[in-house]
KEKE-3310 file (N, C-alpha, C; in steps of 0.2 Angstrom, whole numbers, plus 5000, padded with zeros to 4 digits):
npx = (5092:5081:5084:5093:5089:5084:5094:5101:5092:5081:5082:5067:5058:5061:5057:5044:5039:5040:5031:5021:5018:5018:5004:4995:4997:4991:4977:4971:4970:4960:4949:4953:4954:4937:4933:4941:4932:4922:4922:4919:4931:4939:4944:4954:4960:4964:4974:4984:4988:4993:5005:5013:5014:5021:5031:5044:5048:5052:5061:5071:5076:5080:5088:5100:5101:5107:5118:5124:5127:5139:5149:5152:5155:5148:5146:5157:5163:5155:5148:5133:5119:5110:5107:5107:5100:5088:5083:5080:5069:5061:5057:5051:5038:5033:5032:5024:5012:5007:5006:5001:4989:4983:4980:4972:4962:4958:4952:4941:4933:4932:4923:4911:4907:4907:4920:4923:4920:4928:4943:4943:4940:4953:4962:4962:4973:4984:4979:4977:4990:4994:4985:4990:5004:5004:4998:5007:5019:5019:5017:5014:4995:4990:4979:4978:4979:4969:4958:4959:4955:4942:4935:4940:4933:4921:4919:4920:4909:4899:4899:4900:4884:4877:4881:4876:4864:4859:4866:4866:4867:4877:4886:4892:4900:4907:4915:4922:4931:4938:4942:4951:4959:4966:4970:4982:4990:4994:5002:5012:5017:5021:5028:5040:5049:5062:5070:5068:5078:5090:5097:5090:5077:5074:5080:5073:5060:5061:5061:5050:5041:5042:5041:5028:5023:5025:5016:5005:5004:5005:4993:4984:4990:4984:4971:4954:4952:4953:4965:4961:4970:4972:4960:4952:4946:4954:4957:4953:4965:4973:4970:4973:4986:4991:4987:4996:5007:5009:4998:5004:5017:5027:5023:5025:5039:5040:5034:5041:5056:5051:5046:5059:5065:5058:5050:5036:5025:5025:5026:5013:5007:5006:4994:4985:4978:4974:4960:4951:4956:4953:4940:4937:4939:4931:4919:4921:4925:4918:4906:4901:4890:4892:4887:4884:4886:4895:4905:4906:4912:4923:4931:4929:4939:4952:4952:4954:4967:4976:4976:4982:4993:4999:5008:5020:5030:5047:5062:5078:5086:5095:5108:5110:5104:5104:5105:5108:5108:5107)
npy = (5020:5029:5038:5047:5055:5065:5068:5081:5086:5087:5075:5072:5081:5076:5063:5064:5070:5061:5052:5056:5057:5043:5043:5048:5039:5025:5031:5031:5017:5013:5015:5010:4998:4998:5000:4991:4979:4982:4975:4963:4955:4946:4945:4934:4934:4947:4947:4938:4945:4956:4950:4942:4955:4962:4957:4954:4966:4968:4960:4964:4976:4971:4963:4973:4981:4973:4970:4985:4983:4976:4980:4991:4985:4987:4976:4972:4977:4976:4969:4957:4963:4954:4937:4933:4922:4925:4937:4936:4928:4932:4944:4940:4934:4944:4951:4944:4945:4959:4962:4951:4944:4956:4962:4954:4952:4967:4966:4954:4965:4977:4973:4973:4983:5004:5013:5025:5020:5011:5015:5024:5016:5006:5021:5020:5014:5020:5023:5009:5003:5008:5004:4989:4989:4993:4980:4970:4976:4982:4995:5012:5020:5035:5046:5054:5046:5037:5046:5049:5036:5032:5045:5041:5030:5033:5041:5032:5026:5031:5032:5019:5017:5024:5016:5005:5007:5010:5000:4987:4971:4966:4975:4975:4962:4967:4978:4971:4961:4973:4980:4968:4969:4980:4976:4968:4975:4984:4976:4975:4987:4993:4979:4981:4990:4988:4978:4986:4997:4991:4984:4993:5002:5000:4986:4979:4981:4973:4961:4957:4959:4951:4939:4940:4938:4925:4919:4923:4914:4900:4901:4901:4888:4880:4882:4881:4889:4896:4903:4917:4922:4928:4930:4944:4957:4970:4985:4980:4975:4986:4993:4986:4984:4999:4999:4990:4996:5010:5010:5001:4995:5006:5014:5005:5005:5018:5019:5010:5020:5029:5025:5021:5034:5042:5034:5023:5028:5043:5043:5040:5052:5060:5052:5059:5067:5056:5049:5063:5062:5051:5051:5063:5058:5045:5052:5061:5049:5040:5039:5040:5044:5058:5066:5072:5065:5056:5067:5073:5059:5059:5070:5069:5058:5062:5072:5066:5056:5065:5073:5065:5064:5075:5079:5069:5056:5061:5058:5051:5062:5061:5064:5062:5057:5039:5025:5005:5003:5014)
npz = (4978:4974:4983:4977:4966:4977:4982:4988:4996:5012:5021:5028:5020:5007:5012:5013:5001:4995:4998:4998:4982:4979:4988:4980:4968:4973:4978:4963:4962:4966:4959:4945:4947:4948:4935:4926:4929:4923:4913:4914:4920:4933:4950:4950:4938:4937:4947:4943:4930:4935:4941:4928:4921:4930:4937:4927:4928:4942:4943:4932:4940:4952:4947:4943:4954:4961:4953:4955:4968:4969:4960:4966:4980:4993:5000:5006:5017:5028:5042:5042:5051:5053:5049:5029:5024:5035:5035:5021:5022:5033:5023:5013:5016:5024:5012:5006:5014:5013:4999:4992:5000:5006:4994:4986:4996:4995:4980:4981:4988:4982:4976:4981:4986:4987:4978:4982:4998:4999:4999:5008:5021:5020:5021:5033:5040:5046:5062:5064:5063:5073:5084:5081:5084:5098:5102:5098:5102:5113:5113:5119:5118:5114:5119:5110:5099:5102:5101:5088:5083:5087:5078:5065:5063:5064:5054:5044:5044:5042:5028:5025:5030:5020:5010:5014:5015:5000:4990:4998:5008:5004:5007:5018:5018:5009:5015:5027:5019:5014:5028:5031:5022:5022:5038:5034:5027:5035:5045:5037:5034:5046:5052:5041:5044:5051:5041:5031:5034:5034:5025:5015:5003:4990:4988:4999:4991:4981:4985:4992:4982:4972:4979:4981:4969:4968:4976:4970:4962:4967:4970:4960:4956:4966:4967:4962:4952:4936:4924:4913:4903:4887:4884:4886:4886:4874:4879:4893:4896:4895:4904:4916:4913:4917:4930:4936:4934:4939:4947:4958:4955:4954:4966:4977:4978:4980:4995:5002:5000:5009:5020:5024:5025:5032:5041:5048:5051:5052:5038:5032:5038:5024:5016:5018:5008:5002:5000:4997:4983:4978:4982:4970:4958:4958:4958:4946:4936:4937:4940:4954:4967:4976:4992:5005:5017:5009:5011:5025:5029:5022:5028:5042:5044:5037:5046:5059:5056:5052:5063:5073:5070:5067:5080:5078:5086:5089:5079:5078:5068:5052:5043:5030:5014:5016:5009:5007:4994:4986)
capx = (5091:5076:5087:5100:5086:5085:5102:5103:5086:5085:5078:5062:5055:5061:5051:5037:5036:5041:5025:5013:5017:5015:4998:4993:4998:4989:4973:4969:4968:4951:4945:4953:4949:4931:4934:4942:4928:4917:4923:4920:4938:4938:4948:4960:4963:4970:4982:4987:4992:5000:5011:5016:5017:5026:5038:5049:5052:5057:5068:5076:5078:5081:5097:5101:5103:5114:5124:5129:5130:5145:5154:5154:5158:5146:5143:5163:5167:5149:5145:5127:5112:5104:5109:5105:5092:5084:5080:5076:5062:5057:5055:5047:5035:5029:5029:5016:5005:5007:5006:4996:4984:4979:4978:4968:4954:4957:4949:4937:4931:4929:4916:4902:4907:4909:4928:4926:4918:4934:4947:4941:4944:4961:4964:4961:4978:4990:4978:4977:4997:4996:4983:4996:5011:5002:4995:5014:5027:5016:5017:5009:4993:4990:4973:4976:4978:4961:4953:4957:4951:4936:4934:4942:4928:4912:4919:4918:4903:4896:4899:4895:4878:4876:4881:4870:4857:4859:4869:4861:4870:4886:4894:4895:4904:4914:4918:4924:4936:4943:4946:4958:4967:4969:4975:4987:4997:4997:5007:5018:5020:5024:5036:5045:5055:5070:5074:5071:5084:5096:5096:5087:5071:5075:5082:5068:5054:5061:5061:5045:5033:5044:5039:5019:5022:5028:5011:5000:5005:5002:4986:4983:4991:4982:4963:4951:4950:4956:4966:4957:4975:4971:4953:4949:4946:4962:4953:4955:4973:4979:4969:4977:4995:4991:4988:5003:5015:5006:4998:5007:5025:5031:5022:5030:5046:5041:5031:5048:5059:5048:5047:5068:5067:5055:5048:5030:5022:5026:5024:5004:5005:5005:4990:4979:4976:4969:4952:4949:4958:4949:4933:4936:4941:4926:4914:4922:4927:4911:4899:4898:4888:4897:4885:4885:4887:4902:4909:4906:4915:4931:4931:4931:4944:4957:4953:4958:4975:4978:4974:4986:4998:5002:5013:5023:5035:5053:5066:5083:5088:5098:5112:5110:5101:5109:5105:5113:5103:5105)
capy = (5022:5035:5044:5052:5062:5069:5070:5089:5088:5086:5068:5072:5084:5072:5059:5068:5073:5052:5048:5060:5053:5037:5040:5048:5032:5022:5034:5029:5009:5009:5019:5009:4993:4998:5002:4983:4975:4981:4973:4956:4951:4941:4945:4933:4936:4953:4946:4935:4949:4961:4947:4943:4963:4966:4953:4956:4973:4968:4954:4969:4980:4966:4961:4980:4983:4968:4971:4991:4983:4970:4984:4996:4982:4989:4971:4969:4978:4976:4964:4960:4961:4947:4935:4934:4919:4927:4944:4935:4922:4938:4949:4935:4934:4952:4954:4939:4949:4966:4963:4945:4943:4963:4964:4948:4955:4974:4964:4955:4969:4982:4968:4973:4991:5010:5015:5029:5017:5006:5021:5028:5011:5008:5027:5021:5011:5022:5019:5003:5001:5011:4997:4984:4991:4991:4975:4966:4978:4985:5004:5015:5022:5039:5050:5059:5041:5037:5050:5047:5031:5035:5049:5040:5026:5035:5044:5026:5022:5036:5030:5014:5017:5026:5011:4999:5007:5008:4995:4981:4968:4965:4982:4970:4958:4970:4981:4966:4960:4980:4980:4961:4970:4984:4974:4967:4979:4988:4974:4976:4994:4992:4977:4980:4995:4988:4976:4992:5000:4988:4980:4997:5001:4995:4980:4976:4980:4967:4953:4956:4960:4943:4933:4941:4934:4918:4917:4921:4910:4896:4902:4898:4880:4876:4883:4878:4896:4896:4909:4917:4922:4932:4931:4949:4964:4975:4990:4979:4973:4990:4995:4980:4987:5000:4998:4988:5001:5017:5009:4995:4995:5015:5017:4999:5006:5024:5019:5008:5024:5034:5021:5021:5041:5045:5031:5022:5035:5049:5041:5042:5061:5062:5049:5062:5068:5050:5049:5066:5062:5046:5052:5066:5054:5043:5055:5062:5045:5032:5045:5040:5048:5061:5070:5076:5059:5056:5073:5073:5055:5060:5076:5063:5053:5065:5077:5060:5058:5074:5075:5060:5064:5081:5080:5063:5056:5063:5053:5054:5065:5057:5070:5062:5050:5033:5017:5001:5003:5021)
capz = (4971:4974:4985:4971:4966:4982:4987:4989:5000:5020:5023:5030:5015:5002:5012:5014:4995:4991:5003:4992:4976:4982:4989:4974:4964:4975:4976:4958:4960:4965:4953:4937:4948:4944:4927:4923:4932:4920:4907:4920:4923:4938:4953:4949:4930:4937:4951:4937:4924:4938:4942:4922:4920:4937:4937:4924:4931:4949:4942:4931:4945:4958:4945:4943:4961:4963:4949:4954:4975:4971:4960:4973:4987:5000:5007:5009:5024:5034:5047:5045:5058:5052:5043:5023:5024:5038:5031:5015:5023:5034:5019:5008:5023:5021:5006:5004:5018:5011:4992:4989:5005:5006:4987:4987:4999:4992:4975:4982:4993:4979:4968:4983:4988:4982:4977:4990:5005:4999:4998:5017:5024:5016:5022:5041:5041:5052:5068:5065:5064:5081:5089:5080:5086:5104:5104:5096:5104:5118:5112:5121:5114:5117:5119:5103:5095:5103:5098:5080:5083:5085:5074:5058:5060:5065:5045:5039:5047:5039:5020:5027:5028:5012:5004:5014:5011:4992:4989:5001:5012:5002:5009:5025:5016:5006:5021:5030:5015:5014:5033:5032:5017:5031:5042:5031:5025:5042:5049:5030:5035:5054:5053:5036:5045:5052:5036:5026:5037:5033:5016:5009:5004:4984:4991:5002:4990:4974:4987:4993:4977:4970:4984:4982:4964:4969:4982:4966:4954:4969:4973:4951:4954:4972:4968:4956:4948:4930:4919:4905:4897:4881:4881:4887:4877:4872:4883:4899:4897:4897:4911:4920:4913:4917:4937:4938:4933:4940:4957:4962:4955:4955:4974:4979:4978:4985:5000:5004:5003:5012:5026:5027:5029:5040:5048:5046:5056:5045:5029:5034:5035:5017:5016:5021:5002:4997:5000:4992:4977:4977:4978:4967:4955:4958:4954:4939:4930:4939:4943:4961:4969:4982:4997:5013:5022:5007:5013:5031:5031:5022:5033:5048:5043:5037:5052:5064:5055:5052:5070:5078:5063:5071:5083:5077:5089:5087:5077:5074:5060:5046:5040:5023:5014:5012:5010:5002:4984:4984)
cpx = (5087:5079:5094:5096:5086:5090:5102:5095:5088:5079:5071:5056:5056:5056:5045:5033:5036:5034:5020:5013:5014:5007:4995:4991:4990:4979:4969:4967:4964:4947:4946:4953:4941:4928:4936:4936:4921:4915:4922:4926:4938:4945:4956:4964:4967:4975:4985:4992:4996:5006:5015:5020:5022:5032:5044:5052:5053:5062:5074:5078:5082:5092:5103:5107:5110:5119:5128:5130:5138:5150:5155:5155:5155:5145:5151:5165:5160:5148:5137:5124:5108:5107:5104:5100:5086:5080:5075:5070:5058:5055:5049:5038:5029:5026:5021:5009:5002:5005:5001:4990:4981:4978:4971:4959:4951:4952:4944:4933:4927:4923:4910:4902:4908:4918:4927:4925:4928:4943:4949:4944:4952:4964:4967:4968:4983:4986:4977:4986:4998:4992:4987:5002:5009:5001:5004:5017:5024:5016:5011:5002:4987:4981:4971:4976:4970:4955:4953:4955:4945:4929:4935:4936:4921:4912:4917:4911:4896:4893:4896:4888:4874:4876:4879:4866:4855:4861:4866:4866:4876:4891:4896:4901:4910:4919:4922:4932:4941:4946:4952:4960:4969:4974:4981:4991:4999:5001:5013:5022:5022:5029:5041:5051:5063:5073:5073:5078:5091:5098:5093:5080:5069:5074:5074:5062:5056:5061:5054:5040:5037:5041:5030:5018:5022:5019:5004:4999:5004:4995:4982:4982:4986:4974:4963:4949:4956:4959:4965:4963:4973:4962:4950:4950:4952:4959:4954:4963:4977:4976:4974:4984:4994:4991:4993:5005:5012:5004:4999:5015:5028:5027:5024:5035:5047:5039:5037:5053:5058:5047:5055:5068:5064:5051:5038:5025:5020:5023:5013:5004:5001:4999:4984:4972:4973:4963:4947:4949:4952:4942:4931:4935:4933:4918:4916:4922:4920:4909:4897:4895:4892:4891:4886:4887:4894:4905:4911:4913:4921:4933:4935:4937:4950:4957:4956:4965:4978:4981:4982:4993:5004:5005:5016:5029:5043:5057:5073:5083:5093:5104:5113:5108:5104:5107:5109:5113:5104:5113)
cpy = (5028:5041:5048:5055:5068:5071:5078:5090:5086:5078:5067:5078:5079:5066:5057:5069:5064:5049:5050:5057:5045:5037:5044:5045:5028:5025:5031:5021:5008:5009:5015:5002:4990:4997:4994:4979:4977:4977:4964:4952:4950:4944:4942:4933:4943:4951:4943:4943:4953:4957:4948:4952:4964:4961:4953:4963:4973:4964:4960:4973:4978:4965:4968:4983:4978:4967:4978:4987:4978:4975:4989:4992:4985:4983:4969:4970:4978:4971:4963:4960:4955:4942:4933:4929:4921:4931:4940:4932:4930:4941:4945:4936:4940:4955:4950:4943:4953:4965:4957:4944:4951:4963:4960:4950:4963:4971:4962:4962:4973:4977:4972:4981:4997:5009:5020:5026:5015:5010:5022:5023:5010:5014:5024:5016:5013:5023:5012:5000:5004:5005:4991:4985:4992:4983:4968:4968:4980:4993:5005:5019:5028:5042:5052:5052:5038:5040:5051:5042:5031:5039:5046:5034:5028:5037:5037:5023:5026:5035:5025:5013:5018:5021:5007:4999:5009:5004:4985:4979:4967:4968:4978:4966:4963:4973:4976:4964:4965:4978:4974:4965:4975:4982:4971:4970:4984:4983:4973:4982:4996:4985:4977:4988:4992:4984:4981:4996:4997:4985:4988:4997:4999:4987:4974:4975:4976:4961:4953:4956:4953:4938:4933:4940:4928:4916:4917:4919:4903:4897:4898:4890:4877:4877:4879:4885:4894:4904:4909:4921:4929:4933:4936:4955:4969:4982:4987:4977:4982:4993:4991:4983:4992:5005:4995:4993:5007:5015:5004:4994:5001:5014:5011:5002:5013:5023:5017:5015:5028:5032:5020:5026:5044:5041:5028:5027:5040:5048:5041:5046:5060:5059:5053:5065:5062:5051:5055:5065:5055:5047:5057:5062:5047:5046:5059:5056:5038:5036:5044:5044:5052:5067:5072:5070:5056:5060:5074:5065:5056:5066:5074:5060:5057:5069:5070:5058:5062:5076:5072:5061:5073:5082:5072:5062:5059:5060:5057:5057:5062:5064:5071:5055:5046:5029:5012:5001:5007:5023)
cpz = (4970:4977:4981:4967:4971:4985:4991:4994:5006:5019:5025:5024:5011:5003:5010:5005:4991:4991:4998:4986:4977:4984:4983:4969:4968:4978:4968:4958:4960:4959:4947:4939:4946:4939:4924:4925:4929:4913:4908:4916:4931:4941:4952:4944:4932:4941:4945:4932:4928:4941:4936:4920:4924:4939:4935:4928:4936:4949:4940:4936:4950:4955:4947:4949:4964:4962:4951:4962:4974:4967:4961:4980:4991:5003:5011:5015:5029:5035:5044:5050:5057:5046:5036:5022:5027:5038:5025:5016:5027:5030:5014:5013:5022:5015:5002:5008:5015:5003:4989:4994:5004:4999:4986:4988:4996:4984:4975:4986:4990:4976:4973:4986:4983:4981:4983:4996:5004:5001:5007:5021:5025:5021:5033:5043:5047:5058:5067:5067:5071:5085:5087:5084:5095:5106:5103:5099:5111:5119:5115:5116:5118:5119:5112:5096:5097:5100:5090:5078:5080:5081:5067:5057:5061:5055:5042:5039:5043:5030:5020:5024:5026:5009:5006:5013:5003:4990:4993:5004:5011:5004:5015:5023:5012:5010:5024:5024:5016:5020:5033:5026:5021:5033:5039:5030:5031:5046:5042:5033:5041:5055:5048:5039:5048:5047:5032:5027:5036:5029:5011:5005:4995:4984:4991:4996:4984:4979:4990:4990:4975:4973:4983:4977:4964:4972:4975:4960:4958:4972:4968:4953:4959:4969:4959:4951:4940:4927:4913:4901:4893:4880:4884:4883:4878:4878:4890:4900:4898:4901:4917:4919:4916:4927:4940:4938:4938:4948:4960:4960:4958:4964:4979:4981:4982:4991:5004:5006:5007:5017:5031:5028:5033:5043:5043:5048:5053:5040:5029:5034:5027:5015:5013:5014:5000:4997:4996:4986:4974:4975:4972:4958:4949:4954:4948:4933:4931:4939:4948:4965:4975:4987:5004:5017:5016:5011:5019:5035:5030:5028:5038:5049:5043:5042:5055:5062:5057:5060:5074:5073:5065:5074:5085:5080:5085:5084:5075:5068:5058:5042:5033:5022:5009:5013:5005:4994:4981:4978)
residu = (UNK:UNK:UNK:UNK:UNK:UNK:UNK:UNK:UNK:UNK:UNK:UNK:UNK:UNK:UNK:UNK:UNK:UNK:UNK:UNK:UNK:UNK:UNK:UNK:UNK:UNK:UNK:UNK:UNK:UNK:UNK:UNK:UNK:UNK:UNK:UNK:UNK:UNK:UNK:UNK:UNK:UNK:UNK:UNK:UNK:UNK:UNK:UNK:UNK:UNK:UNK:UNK:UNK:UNK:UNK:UNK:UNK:UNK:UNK:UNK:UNK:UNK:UNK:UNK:UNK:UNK:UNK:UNK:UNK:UNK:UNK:UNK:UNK:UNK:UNK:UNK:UNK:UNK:UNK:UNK:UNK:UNK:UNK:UNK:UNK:UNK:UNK:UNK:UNK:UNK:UNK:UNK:UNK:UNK:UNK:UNK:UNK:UNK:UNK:UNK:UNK:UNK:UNK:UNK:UNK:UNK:UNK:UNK:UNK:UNK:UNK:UNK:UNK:UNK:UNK:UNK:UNK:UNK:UNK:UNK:UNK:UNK:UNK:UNK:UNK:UNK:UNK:UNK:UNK:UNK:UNK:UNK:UNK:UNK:UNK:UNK:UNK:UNK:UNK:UNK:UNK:UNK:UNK:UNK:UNK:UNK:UNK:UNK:UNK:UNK:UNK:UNK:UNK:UNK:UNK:UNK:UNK:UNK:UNK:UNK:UNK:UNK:UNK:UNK:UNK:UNK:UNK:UNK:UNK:UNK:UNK:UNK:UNK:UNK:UNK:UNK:UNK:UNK:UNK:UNK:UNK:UNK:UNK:UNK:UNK:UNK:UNK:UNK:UNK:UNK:UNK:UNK:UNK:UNK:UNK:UNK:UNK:UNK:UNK:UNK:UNK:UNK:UNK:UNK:UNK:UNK:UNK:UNK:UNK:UNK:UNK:UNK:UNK:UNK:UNK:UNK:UNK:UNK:UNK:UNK:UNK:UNK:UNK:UNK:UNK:UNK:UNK:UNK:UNK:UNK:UNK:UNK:UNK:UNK:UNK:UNK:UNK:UNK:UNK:UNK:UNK:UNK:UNK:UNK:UNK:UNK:UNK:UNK:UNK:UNK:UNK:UNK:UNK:UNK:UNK:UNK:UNK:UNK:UNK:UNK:UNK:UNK:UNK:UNK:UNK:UNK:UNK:UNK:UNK:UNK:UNK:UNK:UNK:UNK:UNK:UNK:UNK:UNK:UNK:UNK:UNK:UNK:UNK:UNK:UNK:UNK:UNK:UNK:UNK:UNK:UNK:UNK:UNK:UNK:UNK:UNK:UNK:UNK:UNK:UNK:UNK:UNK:UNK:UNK:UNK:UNK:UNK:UNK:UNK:UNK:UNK:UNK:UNK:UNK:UNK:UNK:UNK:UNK:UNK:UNK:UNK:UNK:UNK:UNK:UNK:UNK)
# end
């Protein structure tokens, strides 16, 4: 679907500009997380309302896509690679990691941290999918991946301790949450490549955010948390719509196609603008404080991608971008 914008581009710029957008989106969530939790709305009051809001719009799309793939007949003459249960349980799968478990801790995590400590963390994803992708497939993991290691968490370590020592013991606890949303969506973004490459990356992402609806609407029925429904103020609801649409549905959809044209790998490049944007943001719309141990840590961090993001293994080139959605 996203690729007939780009048609007339070469698959690895289109990517590249899919990725940016995407992290731009996704840049903004902490910040208007901040902004709803002032108005104390409860963690799960927002998983709730981005369900309600985000649901209808992956049903439509989900139909959309079904409807233009049966009259164009692309499933007529292909074999699949997997059969249709199997992708769907595997994607269901992902999508509960990626979207309801990382979202989860990503809301806990912000209640005891800054938005920029929370941002940085988040940012340190693409070494973590390189020590996942070692530790699951047994990839190699280089010097120059090391060495961002390193470097992207001394940055973190740096903010860190800005905000333990004004904020107090909870940045441990918060920190702690960030990193398991981390992990989580680094094994979203490291196994959802070869089901995007073959169902499409439209495809893929209406059966995974359904599924990470499905997971938080039993979260509701199993726990003892209640929904407060309509009882918050007009001013929070539309912040709440407002991070659906903006940074959870639109960057859903792009980080998917930007994952089918150049790879998980890649799609990190573009990353490297979050934490700026973040913090600039931060200190414009919270008034976070931003100094030399902020400064010094995003510096760290984007230098370490930056760094390992440089010379990104070679992939085939793509002559034109197609997938089943598109």
């Amino acid at each position: 679907m996203l690729a007939q914008l780009f048609k007339n581009t070469a698959p690895a710029q289109a990517g590249m500009l899919i990725a940016l957008i995407a992290t731009l989106c996704y840049s903004l969530k902490p910040i208007i997380i901040k902004l709803i939790y002032v108005y104390e709305v409860s963690s799960a009051d927002i998983l709730a309302w981005r369900v309600i809001i985000s649901l209808p719009i992956y049903l439509a799309v989900g139909l959309w896509v079904w409807r233009r793939a049966l009259r164009k007949k692309q499933y007529a003459n292909e074999k699949p690679r997997t059969s249709p249960y199997a992708w769907l349980w595997y994607t269901a799968l992902l999508g509960a990691i990626g979207f309801y478990v990382a979202a989860l801790f990503d809301l806990i995590g912000l209640q005891s941290i800054s938005s920029q400590l929370a941002r940085l963390i988040l940012f340190t994803y693409p070494t973590l999918v390189a020590v996942l992708g070692w530790a699951i497939f047994g990839q190699r993991i280089s010097w120059r991946v090391t060495i961002a290691l390193v470097l992207s968490y001394v940055g973190v370590g740096l903010i860190f301790a800005y905000d333990f020592s004004h904020l107090g013991p909870q940045v441990l606890f918060g920190s702690v949450m960030m990193f398991l949303s981390v992990l989580a969506f680094s094994l979203y973004v490291l196994l959802s490549k070869p089901i995007i490459d073959q169902v499409g990356g439209t495809t893929f992402t209406v059966v995974a955010m359904l599924a990470s609806g499905v997971c938080i609407l039993l979260h509701f029925l199993l726990s003892a948390e209640t929904f407060s429904g309509f009882n918050l103020s007009w001013i929070a609801f539309v912040l709440i719509a407002v991070m659906t649409i903006i940074t959870t549905v639109i960057p859903s959809f792009l980080i998917a196609e930007a994952i089918a044209l150049i790879g998980p790998q890649r799609t990190a490049i573009a990353g490297t603008v979050g934490p700026a944007m973040t913090s600039v943001a931060a200190v414009l719309v919270l008034d976070e404080a931003f100094g030399l141990s902020q400064l010094a840590g995003i510096v760290l961090v984007v230098a370490a991608i930056s760094y390992m993001q440089s010379s990104p293994p070679k992939e085939s080139p793509k002559s034109k971008i197609e997938t089943i959605d598109s």
